[in-house]
ChimeraX commands (.cxc) that place a marker at each C-alpha (Angstrom):
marker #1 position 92.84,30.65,145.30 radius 0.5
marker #1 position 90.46,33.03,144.64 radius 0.5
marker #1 position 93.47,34.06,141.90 radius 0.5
marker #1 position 93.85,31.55,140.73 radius 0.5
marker #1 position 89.80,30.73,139.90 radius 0.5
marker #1 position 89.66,33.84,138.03 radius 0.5
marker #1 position 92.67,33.01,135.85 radius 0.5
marker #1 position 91.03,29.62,135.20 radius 0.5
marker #1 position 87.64,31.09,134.34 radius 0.5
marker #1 position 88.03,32.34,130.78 radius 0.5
marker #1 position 89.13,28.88,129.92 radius 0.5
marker #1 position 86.40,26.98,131.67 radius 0.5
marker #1 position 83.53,29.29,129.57 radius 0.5
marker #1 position 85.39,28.32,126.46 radius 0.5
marker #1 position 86.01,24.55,127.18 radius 0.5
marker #1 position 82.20,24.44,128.63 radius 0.5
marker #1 position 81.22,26.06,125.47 radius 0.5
marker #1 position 83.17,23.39,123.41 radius 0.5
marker #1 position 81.05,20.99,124.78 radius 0.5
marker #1 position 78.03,22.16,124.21 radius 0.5
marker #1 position 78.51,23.15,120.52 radius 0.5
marker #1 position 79.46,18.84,120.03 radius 0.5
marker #1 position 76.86,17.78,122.04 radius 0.5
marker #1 position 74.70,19.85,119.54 radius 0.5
marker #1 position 76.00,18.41,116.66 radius 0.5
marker #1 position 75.83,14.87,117.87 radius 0.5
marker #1 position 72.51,15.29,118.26 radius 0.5
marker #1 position 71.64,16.75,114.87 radius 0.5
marker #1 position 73.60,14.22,113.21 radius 0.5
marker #1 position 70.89,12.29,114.90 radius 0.5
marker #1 position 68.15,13.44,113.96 radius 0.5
marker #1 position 69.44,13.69,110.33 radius 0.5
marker #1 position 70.41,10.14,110.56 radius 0.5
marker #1 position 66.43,9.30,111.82 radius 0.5
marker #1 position 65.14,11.43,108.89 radius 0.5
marker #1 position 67.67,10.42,105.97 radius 0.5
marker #1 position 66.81,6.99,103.62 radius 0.5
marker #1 position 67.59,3.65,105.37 radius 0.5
marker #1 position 68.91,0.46,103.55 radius 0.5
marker #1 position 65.47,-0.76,104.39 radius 0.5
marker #1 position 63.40,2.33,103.18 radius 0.5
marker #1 position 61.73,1.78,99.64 radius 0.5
marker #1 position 63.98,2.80,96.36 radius 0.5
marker #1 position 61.65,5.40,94.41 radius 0.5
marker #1 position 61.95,4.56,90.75 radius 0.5
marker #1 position 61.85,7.26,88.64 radius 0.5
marker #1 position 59.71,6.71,84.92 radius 0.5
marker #1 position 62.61,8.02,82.93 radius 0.5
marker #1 position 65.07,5.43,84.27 radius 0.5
marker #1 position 62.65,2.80,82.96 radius 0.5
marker #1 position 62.50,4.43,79.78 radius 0.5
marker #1 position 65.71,4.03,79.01 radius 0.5
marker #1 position 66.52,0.72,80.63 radius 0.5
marker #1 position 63.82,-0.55,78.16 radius 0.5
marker #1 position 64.80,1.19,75.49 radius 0.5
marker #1 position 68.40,-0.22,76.13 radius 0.5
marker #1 position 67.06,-3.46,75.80 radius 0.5
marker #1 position 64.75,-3.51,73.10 radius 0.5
marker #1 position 66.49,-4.30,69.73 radius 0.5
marker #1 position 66.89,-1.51,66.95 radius 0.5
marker #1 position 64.13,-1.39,64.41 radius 0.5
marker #1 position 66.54,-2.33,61.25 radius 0.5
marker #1 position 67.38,-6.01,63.48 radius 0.5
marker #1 position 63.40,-6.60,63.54 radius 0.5
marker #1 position 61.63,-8.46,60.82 radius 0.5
marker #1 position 60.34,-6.39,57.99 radius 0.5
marker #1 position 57.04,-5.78,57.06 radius 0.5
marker #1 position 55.59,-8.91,54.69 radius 0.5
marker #1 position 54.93,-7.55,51.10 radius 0.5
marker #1 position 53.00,-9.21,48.51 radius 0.5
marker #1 position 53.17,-9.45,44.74 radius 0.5
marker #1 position 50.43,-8.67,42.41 radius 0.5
marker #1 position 49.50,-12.10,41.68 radius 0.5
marker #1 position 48.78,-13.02,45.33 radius 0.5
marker #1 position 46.74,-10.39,46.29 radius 0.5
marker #1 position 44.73,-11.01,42.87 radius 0.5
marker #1 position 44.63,-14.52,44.28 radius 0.5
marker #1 position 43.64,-13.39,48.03 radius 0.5
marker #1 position 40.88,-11.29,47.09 radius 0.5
marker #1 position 38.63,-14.07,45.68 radius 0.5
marker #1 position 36.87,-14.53,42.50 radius 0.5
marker #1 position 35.47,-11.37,41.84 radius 0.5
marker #1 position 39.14,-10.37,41.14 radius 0.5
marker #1 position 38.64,-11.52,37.78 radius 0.5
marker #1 position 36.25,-9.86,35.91 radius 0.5
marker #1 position 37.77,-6.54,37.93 radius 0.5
marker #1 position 41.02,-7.64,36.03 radius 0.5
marker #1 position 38.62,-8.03,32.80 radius 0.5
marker #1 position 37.80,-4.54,32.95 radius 0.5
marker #1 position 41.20,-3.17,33.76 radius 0.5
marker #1 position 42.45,-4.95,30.04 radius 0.5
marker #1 position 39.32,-3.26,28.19 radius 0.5
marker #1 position 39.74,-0.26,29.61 radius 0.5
marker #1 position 43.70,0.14,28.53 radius 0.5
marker #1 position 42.41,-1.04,25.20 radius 0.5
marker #1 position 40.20,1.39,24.40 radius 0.5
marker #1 position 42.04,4.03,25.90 radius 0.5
marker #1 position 44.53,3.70,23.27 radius 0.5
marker #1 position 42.04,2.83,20.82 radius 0.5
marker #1 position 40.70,6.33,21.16 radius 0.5
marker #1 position 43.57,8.36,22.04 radius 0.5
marker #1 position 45.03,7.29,18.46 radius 0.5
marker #1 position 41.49,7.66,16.51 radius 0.5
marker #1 position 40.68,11.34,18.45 radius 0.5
marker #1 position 43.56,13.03,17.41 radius 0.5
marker #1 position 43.35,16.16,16.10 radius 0.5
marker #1 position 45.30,16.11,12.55 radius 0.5
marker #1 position 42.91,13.08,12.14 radius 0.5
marker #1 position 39.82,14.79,12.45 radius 0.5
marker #1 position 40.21,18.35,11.50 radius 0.5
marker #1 position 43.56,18.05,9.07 radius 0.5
marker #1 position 45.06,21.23,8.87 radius 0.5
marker #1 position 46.29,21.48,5.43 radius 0.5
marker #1 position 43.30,20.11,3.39 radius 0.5
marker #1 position 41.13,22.72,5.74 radius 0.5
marker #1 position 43.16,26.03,4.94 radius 0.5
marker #1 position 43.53,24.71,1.28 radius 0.5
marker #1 position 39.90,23.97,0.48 radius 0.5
marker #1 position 38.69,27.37,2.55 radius 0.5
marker #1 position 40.97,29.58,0.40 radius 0.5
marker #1 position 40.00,28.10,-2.87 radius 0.5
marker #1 position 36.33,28.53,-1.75 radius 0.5
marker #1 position 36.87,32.00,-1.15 radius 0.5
marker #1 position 38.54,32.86,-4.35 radius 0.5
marker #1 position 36.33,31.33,-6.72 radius 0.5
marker #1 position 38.43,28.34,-7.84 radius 0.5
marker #1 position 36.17,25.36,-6.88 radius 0.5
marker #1 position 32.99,24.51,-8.25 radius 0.5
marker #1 position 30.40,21.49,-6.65 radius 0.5
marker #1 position 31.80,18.55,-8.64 radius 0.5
marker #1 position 35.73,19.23,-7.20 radius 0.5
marker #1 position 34.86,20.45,-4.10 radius 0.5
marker #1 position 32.78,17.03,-3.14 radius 0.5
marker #1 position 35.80,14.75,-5.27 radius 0.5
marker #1 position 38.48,16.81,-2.83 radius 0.5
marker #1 position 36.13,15.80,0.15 radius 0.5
marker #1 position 35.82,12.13,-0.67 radius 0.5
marker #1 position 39.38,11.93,-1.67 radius 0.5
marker #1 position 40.43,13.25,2.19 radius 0.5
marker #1 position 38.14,11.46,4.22 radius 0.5
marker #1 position 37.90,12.92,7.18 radius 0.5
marker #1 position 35.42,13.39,10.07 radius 0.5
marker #1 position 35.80,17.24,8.75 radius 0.5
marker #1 position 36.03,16.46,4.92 radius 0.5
marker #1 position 32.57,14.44,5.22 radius 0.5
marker #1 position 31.06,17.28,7.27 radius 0.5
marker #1 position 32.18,19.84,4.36 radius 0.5
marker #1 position 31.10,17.20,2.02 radius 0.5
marker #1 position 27.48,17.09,3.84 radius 0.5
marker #1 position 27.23,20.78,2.84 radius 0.5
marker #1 position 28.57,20.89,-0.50 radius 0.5
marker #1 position 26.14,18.70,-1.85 radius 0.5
marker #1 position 23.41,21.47,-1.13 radius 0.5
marker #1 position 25.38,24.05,-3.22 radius 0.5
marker #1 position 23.16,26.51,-4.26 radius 0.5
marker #1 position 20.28,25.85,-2.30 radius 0.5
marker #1 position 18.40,28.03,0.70 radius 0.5
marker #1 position 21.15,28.75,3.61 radius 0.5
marker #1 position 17.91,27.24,5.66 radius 0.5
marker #1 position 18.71,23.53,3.66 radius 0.5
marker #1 position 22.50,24.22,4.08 radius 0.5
marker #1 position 22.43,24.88,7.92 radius 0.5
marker #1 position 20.16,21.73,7.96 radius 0.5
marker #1 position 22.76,19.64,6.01 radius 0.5
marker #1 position 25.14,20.74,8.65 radius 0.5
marker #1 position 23.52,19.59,11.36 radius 0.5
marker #1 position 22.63,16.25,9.40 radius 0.5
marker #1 position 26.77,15.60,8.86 radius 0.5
marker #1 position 27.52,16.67,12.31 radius 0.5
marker #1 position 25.11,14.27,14.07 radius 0.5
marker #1 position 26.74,11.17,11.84 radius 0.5
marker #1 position 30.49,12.37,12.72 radius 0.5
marker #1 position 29.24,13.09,16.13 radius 0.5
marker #1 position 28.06,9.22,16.84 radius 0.5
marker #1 position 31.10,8.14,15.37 radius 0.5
marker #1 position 33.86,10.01,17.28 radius 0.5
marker #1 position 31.78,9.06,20.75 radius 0.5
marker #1 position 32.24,5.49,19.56 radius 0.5
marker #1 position 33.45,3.30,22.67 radius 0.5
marker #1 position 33.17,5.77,24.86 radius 0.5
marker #1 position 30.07,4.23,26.72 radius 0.5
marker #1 position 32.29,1.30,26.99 radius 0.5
marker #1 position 34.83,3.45,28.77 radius 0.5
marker #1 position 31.95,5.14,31.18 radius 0.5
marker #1 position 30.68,1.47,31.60 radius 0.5
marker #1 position 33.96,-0.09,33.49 radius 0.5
marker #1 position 33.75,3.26,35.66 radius 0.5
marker #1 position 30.15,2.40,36.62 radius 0.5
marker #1 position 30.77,-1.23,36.88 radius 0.5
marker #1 position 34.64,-1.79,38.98 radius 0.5
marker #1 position 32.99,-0.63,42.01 radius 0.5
marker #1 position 29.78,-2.81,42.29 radius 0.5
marker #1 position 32.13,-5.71,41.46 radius 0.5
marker #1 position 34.31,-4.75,44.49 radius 0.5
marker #1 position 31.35,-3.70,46.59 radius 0.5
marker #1 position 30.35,-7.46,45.89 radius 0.5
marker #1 position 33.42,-8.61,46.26 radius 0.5
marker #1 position 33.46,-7.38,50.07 radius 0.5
marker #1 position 30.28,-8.08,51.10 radius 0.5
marker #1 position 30.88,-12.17,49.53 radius 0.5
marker #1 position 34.55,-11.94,51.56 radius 0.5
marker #1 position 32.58,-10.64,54.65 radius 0.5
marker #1 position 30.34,-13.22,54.63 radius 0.5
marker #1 position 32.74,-16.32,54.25 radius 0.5
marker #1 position 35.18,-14.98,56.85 radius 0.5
marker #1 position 32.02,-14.53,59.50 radius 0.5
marker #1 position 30.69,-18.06,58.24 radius 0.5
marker #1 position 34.76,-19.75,59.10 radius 0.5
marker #1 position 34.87,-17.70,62.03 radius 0.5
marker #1 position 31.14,-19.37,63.17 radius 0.5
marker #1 position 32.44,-23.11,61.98 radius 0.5
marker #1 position 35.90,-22.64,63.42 radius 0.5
marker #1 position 34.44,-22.17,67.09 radius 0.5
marker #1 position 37.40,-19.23,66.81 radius 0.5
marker #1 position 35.57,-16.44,68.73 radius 0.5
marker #1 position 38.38,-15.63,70.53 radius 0.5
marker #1 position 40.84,-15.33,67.40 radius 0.5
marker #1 position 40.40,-11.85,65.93 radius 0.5
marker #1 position 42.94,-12.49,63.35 radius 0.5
marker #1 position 40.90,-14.97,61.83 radius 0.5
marker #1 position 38.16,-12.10,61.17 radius 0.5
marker #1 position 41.40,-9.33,60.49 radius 0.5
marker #1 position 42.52,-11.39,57.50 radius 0.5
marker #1 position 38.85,-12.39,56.31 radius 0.5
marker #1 position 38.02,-8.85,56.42 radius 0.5
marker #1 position 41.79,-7.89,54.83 radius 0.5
marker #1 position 41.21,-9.81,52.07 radius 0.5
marker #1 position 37.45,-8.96,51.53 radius 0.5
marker #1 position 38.48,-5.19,51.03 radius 0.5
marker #1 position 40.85,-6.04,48.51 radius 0.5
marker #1 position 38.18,-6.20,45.61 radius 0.5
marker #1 position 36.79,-2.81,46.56 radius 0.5
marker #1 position 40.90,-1.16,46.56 radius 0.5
marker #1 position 40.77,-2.86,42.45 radius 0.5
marker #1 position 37.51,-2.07,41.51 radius 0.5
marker #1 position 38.02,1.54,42.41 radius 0.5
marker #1 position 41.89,1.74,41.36 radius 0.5
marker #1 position 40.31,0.63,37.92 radius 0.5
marker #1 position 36.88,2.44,37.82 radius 0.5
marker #1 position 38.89,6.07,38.99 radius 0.5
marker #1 position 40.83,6.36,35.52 radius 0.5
marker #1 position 38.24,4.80,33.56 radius 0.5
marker #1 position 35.94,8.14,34.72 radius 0.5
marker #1 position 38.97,10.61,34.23 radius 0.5
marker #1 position 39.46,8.98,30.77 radius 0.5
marker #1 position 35.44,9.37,29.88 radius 0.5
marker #1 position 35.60,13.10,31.09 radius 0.5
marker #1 position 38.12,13.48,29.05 radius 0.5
marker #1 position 37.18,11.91,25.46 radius 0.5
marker #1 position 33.99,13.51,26.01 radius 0.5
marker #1 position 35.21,16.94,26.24 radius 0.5
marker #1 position 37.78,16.46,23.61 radius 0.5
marker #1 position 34.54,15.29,21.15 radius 0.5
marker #1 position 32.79,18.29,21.82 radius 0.5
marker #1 position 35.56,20.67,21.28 radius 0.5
marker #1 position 36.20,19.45,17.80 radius 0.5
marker #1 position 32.76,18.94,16.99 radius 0.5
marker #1 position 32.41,23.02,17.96 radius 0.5
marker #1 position 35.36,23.18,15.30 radius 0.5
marker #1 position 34.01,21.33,12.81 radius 0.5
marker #1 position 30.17,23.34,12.86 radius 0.5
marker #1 position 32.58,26.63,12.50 radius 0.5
marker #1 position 34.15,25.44,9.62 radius 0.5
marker #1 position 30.71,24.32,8.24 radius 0.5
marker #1 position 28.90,27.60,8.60 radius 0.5
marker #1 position 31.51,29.56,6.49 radius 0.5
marker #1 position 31.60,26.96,3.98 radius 0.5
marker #1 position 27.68,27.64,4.14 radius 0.5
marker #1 position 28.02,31.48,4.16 radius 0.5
marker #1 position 30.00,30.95,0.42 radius 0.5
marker #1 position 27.89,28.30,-1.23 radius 0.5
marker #1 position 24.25,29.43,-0.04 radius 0.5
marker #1 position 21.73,30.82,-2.36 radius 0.5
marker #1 position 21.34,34.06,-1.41 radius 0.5
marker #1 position 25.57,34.65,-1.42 radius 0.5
marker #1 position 25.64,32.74,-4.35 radius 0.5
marker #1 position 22.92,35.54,-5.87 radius 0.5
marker #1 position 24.81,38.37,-4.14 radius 0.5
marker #1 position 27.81,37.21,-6.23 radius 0.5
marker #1 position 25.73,37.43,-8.94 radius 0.5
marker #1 position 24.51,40.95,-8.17 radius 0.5
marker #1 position 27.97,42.22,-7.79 radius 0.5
marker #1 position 29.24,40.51,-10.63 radius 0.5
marker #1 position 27.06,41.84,-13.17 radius 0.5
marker #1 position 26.78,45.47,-12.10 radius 0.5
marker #1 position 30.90,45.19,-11.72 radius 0.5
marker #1 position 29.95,43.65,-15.50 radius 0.5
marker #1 position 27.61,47.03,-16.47 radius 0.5
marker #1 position 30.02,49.33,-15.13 radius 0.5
marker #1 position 32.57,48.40,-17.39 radius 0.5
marker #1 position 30.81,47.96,-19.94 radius 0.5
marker #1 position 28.98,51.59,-19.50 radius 0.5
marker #1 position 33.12,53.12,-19.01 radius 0.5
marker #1 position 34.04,51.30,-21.93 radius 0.5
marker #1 position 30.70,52.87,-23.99 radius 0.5
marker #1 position 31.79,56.49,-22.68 radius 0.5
marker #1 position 35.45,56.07,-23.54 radius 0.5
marker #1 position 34.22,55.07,-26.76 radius 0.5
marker link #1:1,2 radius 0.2
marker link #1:2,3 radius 0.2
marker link #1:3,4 radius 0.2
marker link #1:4,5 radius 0.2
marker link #1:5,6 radius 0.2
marker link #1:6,7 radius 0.2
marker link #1:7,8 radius 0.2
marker link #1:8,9 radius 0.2
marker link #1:9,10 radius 0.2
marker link #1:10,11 radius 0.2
marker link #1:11,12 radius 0.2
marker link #1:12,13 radius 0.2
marker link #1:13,14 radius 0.2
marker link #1:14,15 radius 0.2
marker link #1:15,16 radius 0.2
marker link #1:16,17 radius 0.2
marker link #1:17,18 radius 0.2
marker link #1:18,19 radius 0.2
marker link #1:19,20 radius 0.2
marker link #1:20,21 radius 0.2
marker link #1:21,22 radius 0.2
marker link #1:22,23 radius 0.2
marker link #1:23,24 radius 0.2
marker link #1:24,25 radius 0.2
marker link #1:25,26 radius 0.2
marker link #1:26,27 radius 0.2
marker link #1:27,28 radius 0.2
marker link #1:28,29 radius 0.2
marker link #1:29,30 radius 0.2
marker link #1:30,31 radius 0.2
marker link #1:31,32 radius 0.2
marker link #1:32,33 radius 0.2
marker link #1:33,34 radius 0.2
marker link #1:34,35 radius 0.2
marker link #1:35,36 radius 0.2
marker link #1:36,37 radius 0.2
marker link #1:37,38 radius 0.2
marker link #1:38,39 radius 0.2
marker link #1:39,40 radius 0.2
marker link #1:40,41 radius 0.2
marker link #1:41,42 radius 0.2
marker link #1:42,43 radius 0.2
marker link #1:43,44 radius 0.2
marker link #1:44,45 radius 0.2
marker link #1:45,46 radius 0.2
marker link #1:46,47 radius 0.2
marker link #1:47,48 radius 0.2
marker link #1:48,49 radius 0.2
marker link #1:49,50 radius 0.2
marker link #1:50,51 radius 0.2
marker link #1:51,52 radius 0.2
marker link #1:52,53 radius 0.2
marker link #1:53,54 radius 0.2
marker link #1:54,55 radius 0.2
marker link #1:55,56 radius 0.2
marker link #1:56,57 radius 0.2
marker link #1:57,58 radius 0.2
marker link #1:58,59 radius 0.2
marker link #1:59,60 radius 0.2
marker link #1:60,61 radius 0.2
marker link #1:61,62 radius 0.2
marker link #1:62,63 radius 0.2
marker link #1:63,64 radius 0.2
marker link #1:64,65 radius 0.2
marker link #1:65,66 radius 0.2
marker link #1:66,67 radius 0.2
marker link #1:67,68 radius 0.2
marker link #1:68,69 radius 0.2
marker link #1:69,70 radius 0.2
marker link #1:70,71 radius 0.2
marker link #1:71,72 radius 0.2
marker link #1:72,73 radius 0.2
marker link #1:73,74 radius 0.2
marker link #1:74,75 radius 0.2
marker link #1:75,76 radius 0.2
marker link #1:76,77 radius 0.2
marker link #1:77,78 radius 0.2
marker link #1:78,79 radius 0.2
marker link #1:79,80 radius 0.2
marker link #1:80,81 radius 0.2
marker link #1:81,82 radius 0.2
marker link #1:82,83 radius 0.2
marker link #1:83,84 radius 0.2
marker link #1:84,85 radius 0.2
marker link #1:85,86 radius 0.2
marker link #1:86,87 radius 0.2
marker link #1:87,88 radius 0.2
marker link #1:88,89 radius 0.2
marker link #1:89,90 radius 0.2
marker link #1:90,91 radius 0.2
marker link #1:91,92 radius 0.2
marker link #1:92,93 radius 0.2
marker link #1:93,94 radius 0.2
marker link #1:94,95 radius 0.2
marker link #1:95,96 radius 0.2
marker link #1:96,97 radius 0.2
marker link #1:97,98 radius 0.2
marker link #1:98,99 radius 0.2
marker link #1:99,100 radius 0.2
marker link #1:100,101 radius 0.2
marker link #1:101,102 radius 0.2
marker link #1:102,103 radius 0.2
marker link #1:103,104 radius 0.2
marker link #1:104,105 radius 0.2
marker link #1:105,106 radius 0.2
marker link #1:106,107 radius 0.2
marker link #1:107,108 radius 0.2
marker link #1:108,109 radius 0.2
marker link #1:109,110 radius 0.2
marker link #1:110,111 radius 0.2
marker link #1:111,112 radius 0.2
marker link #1:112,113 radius 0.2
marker link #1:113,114 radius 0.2
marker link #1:114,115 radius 0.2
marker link #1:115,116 radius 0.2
marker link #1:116,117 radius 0.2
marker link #1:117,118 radius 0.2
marker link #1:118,119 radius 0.2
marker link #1:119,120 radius 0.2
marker link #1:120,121 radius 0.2
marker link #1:121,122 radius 0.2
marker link #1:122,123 radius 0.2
marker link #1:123,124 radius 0.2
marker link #1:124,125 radius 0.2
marker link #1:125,126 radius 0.2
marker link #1:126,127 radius 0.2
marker link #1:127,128 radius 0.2
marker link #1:128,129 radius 0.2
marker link #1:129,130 radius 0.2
marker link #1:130,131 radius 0.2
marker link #1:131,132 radius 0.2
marker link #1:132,133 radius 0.2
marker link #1:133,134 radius 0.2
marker link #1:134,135 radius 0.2
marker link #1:135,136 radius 0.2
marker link #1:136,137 radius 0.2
marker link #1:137,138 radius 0.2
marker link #1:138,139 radius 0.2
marker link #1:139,140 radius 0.2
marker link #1:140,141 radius 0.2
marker link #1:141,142 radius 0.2
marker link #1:142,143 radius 0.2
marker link #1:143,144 radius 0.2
marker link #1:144,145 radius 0.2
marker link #1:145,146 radius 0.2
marker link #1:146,147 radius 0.2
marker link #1:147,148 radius 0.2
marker link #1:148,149 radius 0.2
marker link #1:149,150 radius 0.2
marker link #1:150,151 radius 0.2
marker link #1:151,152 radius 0.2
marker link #1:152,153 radius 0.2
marker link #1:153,154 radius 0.2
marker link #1:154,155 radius 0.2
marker link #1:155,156 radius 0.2
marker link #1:156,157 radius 0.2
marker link #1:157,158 radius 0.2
marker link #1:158,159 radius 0.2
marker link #1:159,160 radius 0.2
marker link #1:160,161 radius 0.2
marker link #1:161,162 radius 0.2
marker link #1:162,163 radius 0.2
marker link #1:163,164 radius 0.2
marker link #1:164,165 radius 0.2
marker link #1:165,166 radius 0.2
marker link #1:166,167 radius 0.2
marker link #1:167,168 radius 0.2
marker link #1:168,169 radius 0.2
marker link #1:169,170 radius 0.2
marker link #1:170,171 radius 0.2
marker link #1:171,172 radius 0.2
marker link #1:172,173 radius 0.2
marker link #1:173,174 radius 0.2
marker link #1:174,175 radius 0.2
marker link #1:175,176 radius 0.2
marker link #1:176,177 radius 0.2
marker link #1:177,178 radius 0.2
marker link #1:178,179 radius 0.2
marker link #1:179,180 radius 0.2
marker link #1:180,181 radius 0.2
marker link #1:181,182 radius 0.2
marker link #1:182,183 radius 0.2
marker link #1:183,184 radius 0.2
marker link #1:184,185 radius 0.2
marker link #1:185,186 radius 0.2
marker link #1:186,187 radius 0.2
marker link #1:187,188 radius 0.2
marker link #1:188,189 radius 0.2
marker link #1:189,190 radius 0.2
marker link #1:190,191 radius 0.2
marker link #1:191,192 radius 0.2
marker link #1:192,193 radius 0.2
marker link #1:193,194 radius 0.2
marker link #1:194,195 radius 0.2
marker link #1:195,196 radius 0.2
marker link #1:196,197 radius 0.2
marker link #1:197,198 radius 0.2
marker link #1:198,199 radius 0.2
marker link #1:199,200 radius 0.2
marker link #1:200,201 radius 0.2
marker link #1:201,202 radius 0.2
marker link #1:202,203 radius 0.2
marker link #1:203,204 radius 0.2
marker link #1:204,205 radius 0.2
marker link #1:205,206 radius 0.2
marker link #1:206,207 radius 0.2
marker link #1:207,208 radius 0.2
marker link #1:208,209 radius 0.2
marker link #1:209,210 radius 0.2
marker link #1:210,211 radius 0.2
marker link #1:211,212 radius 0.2
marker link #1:212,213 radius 0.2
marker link #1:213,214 radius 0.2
marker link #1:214,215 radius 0.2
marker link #1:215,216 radius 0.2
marker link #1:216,217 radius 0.2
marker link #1:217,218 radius 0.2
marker link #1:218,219 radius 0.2
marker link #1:219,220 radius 0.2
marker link #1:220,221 radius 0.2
marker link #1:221,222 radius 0.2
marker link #1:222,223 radius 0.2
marker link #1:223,224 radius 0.2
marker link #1:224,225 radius 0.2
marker link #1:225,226 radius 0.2
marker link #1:226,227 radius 0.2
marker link #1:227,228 radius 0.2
marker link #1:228,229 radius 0.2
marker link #1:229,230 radius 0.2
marker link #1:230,231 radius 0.2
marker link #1:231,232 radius 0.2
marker link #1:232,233 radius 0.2
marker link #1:233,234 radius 0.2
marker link #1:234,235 radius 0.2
marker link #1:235,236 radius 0.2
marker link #1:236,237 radius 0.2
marker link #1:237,238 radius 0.2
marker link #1:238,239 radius 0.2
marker link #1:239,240 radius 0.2
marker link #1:240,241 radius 0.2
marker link #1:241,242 radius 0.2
marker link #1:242,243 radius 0.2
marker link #1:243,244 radius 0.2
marker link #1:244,245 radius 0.2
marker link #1:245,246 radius 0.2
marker link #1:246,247 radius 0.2
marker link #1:247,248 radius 0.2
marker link #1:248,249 radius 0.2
marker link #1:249,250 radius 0.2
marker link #1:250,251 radius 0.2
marker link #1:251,252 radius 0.2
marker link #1:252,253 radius 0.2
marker link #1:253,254 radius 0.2
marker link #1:254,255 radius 0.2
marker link #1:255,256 radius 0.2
marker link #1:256,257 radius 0.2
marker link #1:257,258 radius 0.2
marker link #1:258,259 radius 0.2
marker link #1:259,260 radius 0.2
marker link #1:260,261 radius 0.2
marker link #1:261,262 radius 0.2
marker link #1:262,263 radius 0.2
marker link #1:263,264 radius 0.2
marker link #1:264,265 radius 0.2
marker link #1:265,266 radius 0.2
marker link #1:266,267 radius 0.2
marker link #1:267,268 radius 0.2
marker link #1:268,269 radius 0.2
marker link #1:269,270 radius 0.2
marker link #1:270,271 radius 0.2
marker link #1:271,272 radius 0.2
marker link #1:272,273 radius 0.2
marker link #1:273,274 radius 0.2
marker link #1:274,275 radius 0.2
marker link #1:275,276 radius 0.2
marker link #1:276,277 radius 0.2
marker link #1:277,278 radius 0.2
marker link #1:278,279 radius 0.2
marker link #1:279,280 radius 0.2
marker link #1:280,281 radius 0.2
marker link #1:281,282 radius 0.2
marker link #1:282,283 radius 0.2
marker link #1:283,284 radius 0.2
marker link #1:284,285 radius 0.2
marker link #1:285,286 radius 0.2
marker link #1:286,287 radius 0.2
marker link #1:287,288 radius 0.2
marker link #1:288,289 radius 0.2
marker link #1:289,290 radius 0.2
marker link #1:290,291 radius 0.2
marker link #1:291,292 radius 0.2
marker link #1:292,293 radius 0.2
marker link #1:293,294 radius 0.2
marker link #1:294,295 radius 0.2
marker link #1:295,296 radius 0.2
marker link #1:296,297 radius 0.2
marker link #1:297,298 radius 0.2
view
């Protein structure tokens, strides 16, 4: 017996051991079954998955409506009343910008051929008063009346012929700055209109918003408001080029103005009286020197 319990031993440990290791596994399955997520438990929802379950069924941007766009003539006709004199001063201001881009051109005031021609003849001696001031008429030009202004004191001090200058360049002056205060007058005058044009529009859409017993409808005040700005976005859309334009004729007028007083003082550095006598001077001792070579070769 006692044999036989020894043969049977080994096998008992092992089938004994067996058991144990299932038993442990039984009873971690267990407790991994107490631990894991029940049909019952909550379902934690993770903030991506929403994402995309809303973005899955919101509809693609192109399948929305568009944005509402408006031509000119309703928001001239949303913005209220003041819209129309803005629109006034938008017309005179693209008239007289062309007005003056065609009148302050340069071949028009300082014409380059009659200006070289009359300068060289000055300087060589071929004109006298009489067909200088007939070439000068005959041109008529800003530059030709300046020249003209200075002719006519041929002869005299350089004093009286600087003065002349300044006379004829004051007269062409005021006339090429012609309609420019117009110009600088619709850039000071767009925005006020608009300015008004806002505060009016603020006041009427508080005033429907008051009568309307609509506190509670901020789109009533959104569009009131929307529509009051509208004067202000056209009186500065028109007042902004009607000061880039002013800057701009005004700069051009005193660059040929600077022109034409250079061109006037060396017409007056020829025709004064003391070149005038210096001409003389030379002339007549160029005179006695040929007269005293032709006495020696004699």
């Amino acid at each position: 017996m006692t044999r036989a319990f020894k043969v049977f031993r080994p096998r008992a440990v092992w089938l004994f051991a067996g058991l144990a290791l299932a038993g442990l596994a039984a009873t971690a399955g267990g407790a991994l079954g107490q631990t894991g997520v029940s049909e019952e438990a909550p379902v934690r929802i993770h903030p991506e998955t929403v994402h995309s379950d809303t973005a899955a069924k919101t509809p693609p941007v192109a399948d929305r409506q568009p944005i509402p766009t408006q031509d000119l003539w309703s928001i001239i006709r949303n913005g209220g009343p003041l819209m129309i004199p803005i629109g006034i001063c938008s017309l005179i201001l693209v008239a007289f910008v062309l007005e003056r881009t065609i009148s302050l051109r340069r071949g028009r005031i300082i014409p380059r051929p009659f200006v070289k021609r009359f300068l060289k003849q000055l300087r060589e001696g071929e004109l006298g008063q009489e067909e200088a001031l007939r070439l000068c008429e005959e041109n008529g030009s800003p530059a030709a009346e300046v020249l003209s202004g200075v002719v006519r004191k041929w002869g005299r001090p350089s004093v009286e012929v600087e003065q002349a200058i300044i006379d004829s360049g004051e007269r062409v002056t005021n006339g090429l700055r012609r309609y420019l205060r117009v110009i600088n007058g619709v850039a000071t005058v767009t925005p006020l209109l608009g300015l008004l044009g806002t505060v009016v529009g603020m006041i009427r859409a508080f005033n429907n918003i008051a009568t309307a017993d609509a506190l509670g409808r901020p789109e009533l005040l959104a569009k009131g408001i929307s529509e009051a700005l509208l004067t202000t976005a056209a009186g500065l859309t028109v007042a902004i080029p009607a000061l880039i334009f002013y800057l701009f004729f005004v700069s051009r007028v005193d660059k040929l103005i600077i022109d034409i007083d250079a061109m006037g003082q060396e017409v007056a550095n020829m025709i004064s009286a003391e070149q005038l006598q210096g001409k003389d001077k030379n002339s007549s001792s160029q005179k006695a020197r040929h007269n005293s070579r032709r006495e020696a070769a004699a």
